[in-house]
C-alpha positions in Angstrom: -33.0 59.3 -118.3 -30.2 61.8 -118.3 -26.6 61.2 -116.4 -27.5 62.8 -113.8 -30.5 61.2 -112.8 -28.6 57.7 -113.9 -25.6 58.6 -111.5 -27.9 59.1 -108.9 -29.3 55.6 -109.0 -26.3 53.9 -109.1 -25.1 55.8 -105.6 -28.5 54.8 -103.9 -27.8 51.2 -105.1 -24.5 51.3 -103.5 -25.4 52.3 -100.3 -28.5 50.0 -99.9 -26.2 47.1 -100.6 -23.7 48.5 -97.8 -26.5 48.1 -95.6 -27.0 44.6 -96.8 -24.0 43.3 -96.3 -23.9 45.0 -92.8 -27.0 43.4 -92.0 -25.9 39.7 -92.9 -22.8 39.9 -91.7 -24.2 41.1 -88.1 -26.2 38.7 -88.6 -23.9 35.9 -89.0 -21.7 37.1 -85.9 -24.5 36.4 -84.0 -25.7 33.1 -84.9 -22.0 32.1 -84.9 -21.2 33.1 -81.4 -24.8 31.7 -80.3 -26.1 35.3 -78.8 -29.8 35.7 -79.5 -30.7 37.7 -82.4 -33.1 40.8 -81.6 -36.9 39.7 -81.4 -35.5 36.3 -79.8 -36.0 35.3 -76.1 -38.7 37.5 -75.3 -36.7 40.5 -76.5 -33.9 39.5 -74.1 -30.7 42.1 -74.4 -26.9 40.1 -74.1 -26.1 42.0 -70.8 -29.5 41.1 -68.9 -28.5 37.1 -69.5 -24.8 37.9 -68.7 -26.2 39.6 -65.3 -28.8 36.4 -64.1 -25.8 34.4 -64.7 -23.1 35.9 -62.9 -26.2 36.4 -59.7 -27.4 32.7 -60.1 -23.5 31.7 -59.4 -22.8 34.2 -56.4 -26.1 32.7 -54.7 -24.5 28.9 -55.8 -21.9 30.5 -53.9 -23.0 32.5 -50.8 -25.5 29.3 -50.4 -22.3 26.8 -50.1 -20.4 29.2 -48.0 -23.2 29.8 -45.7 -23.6 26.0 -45.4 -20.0 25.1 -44.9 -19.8 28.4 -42.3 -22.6 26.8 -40.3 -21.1 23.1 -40.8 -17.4 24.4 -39.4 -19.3 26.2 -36.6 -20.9 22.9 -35.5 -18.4 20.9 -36.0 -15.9 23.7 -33.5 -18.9 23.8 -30.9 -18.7 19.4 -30.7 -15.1 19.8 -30.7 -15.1 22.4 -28.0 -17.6 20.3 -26.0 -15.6 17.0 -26.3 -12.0 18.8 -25.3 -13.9 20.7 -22.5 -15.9 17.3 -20.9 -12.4 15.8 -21.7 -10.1 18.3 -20.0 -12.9 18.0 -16.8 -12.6 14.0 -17.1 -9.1 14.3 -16.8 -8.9 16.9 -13.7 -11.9 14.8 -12.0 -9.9 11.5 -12.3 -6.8 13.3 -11.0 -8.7 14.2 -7.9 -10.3 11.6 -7.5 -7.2 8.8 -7.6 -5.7 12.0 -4.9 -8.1 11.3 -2.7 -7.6 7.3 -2.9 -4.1 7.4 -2.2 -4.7 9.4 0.7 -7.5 7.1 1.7 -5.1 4.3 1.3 -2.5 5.9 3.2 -4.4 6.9 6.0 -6.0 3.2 6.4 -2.8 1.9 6.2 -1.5 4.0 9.0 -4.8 2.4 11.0 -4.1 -0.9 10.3 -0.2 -0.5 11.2 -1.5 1.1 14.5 -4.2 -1.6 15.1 -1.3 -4.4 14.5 1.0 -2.6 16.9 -2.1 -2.2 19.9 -3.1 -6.2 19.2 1.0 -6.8 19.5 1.4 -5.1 22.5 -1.7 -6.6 24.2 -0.9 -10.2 23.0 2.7 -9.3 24.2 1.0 -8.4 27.6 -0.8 -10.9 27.9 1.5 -13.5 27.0 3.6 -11.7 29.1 1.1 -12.1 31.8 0.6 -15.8 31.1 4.3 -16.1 31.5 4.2 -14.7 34.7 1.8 -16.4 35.8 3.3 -19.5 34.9 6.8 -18.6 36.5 4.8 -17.6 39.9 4.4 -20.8 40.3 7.9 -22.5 39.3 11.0 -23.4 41.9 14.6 -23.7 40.5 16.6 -26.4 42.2 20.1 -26.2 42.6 23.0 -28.7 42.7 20.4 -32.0 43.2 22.2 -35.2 42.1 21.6 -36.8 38.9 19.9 -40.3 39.4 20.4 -42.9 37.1 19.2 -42.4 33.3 17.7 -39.3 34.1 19.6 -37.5 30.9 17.5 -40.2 28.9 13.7 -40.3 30.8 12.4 -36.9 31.8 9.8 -38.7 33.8 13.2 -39.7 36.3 13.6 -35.8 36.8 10.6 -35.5 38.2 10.3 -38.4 40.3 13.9 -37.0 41.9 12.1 -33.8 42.6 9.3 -35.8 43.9 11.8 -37.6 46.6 13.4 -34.1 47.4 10.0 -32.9 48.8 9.2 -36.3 50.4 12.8 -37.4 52.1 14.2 -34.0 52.4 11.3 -31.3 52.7 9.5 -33.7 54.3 6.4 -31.9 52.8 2.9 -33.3 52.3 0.0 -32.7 50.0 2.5 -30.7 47.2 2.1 -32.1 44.0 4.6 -32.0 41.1 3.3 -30.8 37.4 6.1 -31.0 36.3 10.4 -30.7 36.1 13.3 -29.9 33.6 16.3 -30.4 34.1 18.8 -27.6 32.1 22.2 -28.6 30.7 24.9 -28.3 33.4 28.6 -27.2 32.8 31.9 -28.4 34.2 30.3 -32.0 35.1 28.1 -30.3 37.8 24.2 -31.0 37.9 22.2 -28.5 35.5 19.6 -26.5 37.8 16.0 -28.1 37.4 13.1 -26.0 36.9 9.8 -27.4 38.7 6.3 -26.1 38.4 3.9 -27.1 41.1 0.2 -27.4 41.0 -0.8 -23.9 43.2 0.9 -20.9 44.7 0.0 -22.4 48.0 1.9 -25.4 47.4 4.8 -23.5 46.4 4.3 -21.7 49.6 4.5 -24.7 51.7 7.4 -26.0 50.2 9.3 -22.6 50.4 8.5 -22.5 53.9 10.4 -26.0 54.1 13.6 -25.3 52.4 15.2 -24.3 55.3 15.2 -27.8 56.6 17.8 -29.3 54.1 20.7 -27.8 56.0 22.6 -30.5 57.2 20.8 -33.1 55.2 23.3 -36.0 54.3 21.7 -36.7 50.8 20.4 -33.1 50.1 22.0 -30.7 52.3 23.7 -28.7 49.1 20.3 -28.5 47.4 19.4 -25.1 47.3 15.4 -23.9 46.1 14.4 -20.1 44.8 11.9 -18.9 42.9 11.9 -18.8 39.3 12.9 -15.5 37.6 13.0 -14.1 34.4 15.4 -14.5 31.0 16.2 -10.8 32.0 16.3 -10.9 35.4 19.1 -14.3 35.0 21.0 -12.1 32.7 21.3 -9.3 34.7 22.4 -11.5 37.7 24.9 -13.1 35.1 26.3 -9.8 34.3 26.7 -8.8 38.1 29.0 -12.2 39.0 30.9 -11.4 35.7 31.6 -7.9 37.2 32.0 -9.2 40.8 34.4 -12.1 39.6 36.3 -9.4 37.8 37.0 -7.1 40.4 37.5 -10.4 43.4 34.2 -9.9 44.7 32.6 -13.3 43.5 33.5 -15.0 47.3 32.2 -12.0 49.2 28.9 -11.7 48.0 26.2 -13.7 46.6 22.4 -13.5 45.3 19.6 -14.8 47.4 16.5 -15.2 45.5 16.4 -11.4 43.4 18.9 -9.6 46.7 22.9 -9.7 46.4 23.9 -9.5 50.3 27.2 -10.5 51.3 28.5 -13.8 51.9 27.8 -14.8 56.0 32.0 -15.3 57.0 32.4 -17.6 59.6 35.2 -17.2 62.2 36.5 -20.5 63.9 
C-alpha cells in the first residue's frame, strides 16, 4: 500500500468516527431529556406531542370556563329572581298595610260617629224621660217644717199629704213621692213632689188658688217643676233685677216675670 492510498484510509476513518460520536451523543440527549428516539411511538415527531398537549389543556380549559360561565349565569338569573319577588314582596306589603290603616281609620271614624248618634239619642231620651218625669212634679214653697222631718223623709211627704187634704182640700190625688231641698237663712228649703198622673197634678193646680188666706198655709205657694237651666236662668234674672232695685217690682210666676200687683190703701 503506498502513502497515498494509506493517507487516504486514515481520513475515511476519521470521519466515520465523527459520525459516531455524533450519533451517540444525539443519542444520549435524547434519552436524557426523555424525548422519543426516531422509530419510537409510532414514529411520533416532538412537535406533534407538544401540540395534543397544549390542545388537550385549552379544552381542560374552555370546558371549565364554559361550566363556571353557565354556573354564574344561573346562579345571576336565581339572584335576579329572589331580589325581584323580594322587591315585589316589599312594595305589596307596603300597599297592603296602606290600605289597613286607612281601613282602620275610616272604621274608626264610624265607630266615633255611631258613639256620638247612640249619645245623642240616649241623651234624648233620657232627656225625654226627664221630662216626662218633671211634667208631673209641683215645687212647694215656704211650707213649714214639721217635727223630725230633716231626719224621716217619710214626714216630708206626709206634710205634703196634709197640704192637699187641710189646705187644697183636694180628693183622689195621690203622693209618689216628696223631697225636701236644703233651705238658706233658717227659711224652709222648697220641696219637690211628684204625683201619680198629669191629671192629678191638674186637679191640684186647679186648687192652689184656695190657700190664700189660709191661717196654717196661706204663704205656701205651688208651680210646676222646671228645669236645672231654666232655675238658673231665673237665678240670673233676680241677680240682675236685685242689682239694678228691681227685685220688689217684679217677680216670676211659674216660667213669666210680670210685675209685682202694688196695692194702694
Amino acid at each position: 500500500m503506498t502513502s497515498r492510498e494509506q493517507s487516504r484510509k486514515r481520513e475515511l476513518s476519521g470521519e466515520q468516527e465523527i459520525v459516531d460520536s455524533k450519533r451517540v451523543k444525539g443519542s444520549s440527549r435524547a434519552e436524557y431529556i426523555g424525548e422519543p428516539t426516531m422509530g419510537e411511538a409510532g414514529g411520533t415527531t416532538p412537535n406533534s406531542a407538544e401540540r395534543e398537549s397544549v390542545n388537550d389543556c385549552m379544552n381542560r380549559l374552555s370546558a371549565d370556563f364554559t361550566h363556571k360561565l353557565e354556573q354564574f349565569s344561573m346562579n345571576m338569573q336565581t339572584s335576579m329572581t329572589e331580589s325581584i319577588q323580594k322587591a315585589v314582596t316589599e312594595v305589596v306589603s307596603r300597599e297592603i298595610q296602606k290600605v289597613r290603616e286607612e281601613f282602620d281609620k275610616k272604621l274608626k271614624e264610624m265607630q266615633d260617629q255611631v258613639k256620638e248618634v247612640d249619645k245623642k239619642y240616649s241623651d234624648v231620651v233620657k232627656g225625654s224621660m226627664q221630662d216626662d218625669d218633671m211634667a208631673l212634679n209641683v215645687v212647694i214653697k215656704r211650707l213649714p217644717l214639721v217635727q223630725n222631718e230633716d231626719k224621716d223623709a217619710r214626714l216630708t211627704v206626709n206634710n205634703v199629704v196634709g197640704l192637699v187634704k187641710d189646705g187644697l182640700k183636694v180628693k183622689d190625688v195621690k203622693i209618689v213621692r216628696a223631697e225636701r231641698k236644703k233651705g238658706r237663712d233658717g227659711k224652709p228649703g222648697v220641696i219637690i213632689a211628684r204625683l201619680a198622673s198629669k191629671e192629678q197634678k191638674a186637679k191640684l193646680m186647679s186648687a192652689k188658688a184656695s190657700l190664700a188666706g189660709h191661717a196654717k198655709y196661706g204663704k205656701v205657694w205651688i208651680e210646676n217643676d222646671t228645669s236645672l237651666e231654666v232655675r238658673i236662668q231665673r237665678t240670673n234674672i233676680q241677680t240682675m233685677l236685685k242689682a239694678c232695685g228691681k227685685d220688689k217690682e217684679y217677680q216670676f210666676k211659674g216660667s213669666r216675670l210680670l210685675p209685682k200687683v202694688q196695692h194702694h190703701h
